[in-house]
Structure formats: C-alpha cells, structure tokens
C-alpha positions in Angstrom: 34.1 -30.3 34.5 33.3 -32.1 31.2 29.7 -30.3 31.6 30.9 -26.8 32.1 33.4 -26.9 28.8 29.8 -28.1 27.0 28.1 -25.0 28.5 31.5 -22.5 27.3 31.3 -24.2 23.7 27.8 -23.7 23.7 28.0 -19.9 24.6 30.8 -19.9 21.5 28.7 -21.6 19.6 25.9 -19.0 19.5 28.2 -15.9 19.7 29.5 -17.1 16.7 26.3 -17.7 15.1 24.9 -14.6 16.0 27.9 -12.5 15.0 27.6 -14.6 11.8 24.6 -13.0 10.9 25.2 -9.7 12.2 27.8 -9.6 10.1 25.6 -11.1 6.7 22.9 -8.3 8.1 25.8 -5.4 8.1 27.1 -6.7 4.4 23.6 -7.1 2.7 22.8 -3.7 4.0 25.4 -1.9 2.6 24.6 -2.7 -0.5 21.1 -1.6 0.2 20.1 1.8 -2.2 18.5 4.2 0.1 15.5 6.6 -1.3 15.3 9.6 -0.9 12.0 11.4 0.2 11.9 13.2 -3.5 12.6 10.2 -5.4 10.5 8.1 -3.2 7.8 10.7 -4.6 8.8 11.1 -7.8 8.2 7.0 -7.8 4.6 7.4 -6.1 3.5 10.0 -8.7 4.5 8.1 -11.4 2.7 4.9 -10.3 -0.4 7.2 -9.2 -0.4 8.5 -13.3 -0.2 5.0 -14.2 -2.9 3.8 -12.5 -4.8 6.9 -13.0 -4.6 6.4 -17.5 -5.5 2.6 -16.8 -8.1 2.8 -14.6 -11.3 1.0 -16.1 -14.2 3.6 -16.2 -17.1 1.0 -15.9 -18.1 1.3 -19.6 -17.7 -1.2 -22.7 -17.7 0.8 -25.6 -13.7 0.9 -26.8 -13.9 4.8 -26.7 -14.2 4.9 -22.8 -13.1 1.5 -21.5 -10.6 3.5 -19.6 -9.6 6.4 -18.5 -6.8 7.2 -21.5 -9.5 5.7 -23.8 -12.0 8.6 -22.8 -9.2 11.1 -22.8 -8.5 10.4 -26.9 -12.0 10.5 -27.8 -12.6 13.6 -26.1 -9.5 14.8 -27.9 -10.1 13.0 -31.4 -14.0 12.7 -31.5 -15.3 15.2 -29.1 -19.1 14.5 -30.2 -18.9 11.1 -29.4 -20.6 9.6 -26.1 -19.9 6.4 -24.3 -22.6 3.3 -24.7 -25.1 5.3 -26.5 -25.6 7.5 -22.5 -25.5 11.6 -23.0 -22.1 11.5 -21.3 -19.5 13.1 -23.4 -15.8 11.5 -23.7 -14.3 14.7 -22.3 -17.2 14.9 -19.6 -16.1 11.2 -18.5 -12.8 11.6 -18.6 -12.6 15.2 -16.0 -14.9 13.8 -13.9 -13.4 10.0 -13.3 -9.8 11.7 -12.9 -10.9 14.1 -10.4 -12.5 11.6 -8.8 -9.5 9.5 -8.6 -6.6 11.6 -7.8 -9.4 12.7 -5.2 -9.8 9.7 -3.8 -5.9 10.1 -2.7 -5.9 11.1 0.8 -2.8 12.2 1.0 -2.6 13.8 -2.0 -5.4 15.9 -1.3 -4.2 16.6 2.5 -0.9 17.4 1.6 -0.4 18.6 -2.2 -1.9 20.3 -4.8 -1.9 19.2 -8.4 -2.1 19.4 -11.9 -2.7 17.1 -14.8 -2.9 18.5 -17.9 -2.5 16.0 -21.9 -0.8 17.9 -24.5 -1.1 16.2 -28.2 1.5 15.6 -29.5 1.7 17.1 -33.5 -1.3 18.1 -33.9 -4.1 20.6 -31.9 -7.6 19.0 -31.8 -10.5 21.0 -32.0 -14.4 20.6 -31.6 -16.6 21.3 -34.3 -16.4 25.5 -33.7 -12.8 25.1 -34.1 -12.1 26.1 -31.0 -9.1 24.2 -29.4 -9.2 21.4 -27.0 -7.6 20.6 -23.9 -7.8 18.7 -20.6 -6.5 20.1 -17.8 -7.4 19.7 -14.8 -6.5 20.9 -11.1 -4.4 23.9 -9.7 -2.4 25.3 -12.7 -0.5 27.0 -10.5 1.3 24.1 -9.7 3.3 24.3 -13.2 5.3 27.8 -11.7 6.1 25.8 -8.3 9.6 25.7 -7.1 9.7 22.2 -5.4 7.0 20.6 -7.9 7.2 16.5 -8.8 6.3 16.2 -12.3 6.2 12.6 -14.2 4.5 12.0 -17.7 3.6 9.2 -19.2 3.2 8.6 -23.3 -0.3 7.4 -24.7 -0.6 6.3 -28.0 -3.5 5.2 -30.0 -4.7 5.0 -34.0 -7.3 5.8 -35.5 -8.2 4.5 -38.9 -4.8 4.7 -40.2 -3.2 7.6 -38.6 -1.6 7.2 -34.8 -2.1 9.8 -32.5 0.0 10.7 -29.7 -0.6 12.1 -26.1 1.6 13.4 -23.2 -0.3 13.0 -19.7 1.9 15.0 -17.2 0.5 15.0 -13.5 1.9 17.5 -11.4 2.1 17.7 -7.6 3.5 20.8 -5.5 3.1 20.7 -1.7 0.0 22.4 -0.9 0.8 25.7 1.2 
C-alpha cells in the first residue's frame, strides 16, 4: 500500500511539474512579438545594406577601404584611383556591390533590385561637368507595387566641408 501512494505522488509530482512549465511556456509566449514576412524583409534588407556599405574592399588606401569609402570618392574625387592601381573609385565601387548583392542567393533567385546614392546638397560632377551618379540594378524596381526599400545615411568630410550620402537598396520580387 505505502508503495502504491509513492507511485500516485509521484505521477502528481510530474504532472505538476510538467503542467508547470507548460504553463511558463504558454505565458512567455504570449508575450512573444511575432514578425511578419514583410517586416522580417524589411529587417533582412536593411542588414544586407549595412553590410553591403561596410564591407572591406581589400584595399588600404583610406579612399577605398570600403565599400562607402569608394562610393564618396567616386562621388567627391572621381579621378582618383585606389593604391596607385588604374582602378577608378566609381569602377571599384559598381563592381564590388554587384558582386555582393550577387553573391545573395536568394536575392538573386527570388527579387530584383536596385541601389541607387543620392548626395545629399549638393550634385557632384566629373571634370566635363557632367553629373554623377551610382546606380546600379533594375530601376524598375523604384515603380514596384510591393517593393522593400531601406536607406541608410553616410557621412564623410573632406578637408573642412562634410558631405552627405543616402544609399537606398531596393528589392521587388522578381516576376
């Protein structure tokens, strides 16, 4: 007899403990924020146009370290090269982000996209005077109805005057 009550408050026992944590499970999850596909996407874009203006492009000289580095001298100083090498600052900077958002599988599987850096106060221009702009991608993607667009604010100075850029990457699923 004695054994059989131990066995019943044993069974008790762990039904408690279980409903216990069910119960601690149920509570923490309702708390929980659920994410949405869009915003879940709206997140991944941003973070991919992070990493993208941050991304180191193998070279030392400051005007091509990275990848938002390249993309103000090709705006600012559109003769200069990086490292004393015949690659232009623009040239570095169209190729390398193409090459990343390309290396994006399923970004290039499943969207199409745009990025594009508008100055901010100013229009630079090469030595014709002819403007300059980097854009690069499906422009098409700007008119899209159920397009993801994040942007993200570089600044940088130059002698004494600070110059301001808007990177906006664009995705749109690919139809």
């Amino acid at each position: 007899m004695y054994s059989r009550k131990k066995a019943q408050t044993t069974i008790i026992l762990m039904f408690m403990v279980v409903l216990i944590f069910g119960m601690l499970f149920v509570f923490l999850f309702s708390f929980a924020e659920s994410v949405s596909s869009q915003e879940h996407m709206e997140k991944y874009t941003y973070n991919l146009l992070l990493s993208l203006v941050r991304t180191d492009t193998g070279f030392t000289d400051d005007n091509c370290k990275t990848i938002s580095d390249s993309i103000h001298c090709a705006l600012l100083q559109p003769t200069v090269t990086c490292d004393q090498s015949t690659i232009k600052c623009q040239d570095l900077a169209n190729d390398r982000i193409t090459y990343y958002i390309d290396s994006f599988e399923s970004i290039k599987q499943s969207y199409r996209y745009f990025f594009k850096v508008e100055p901010q106060g100013f229009i630079p221009r090469d030595s014709q005077n002819n403007q300059i702009k980097i854009e690069i991608g499906d422009p098409t993607v700007e008119d899209a109805d159920d397009k993801i667009q994040v942007s993200y604010t570089i600044a940088k100075t130059l002698g004494t005057q600070q110059f301001i850029l808007k990177a906006i990457l664009i995705l749109a699923r690919a139809e």
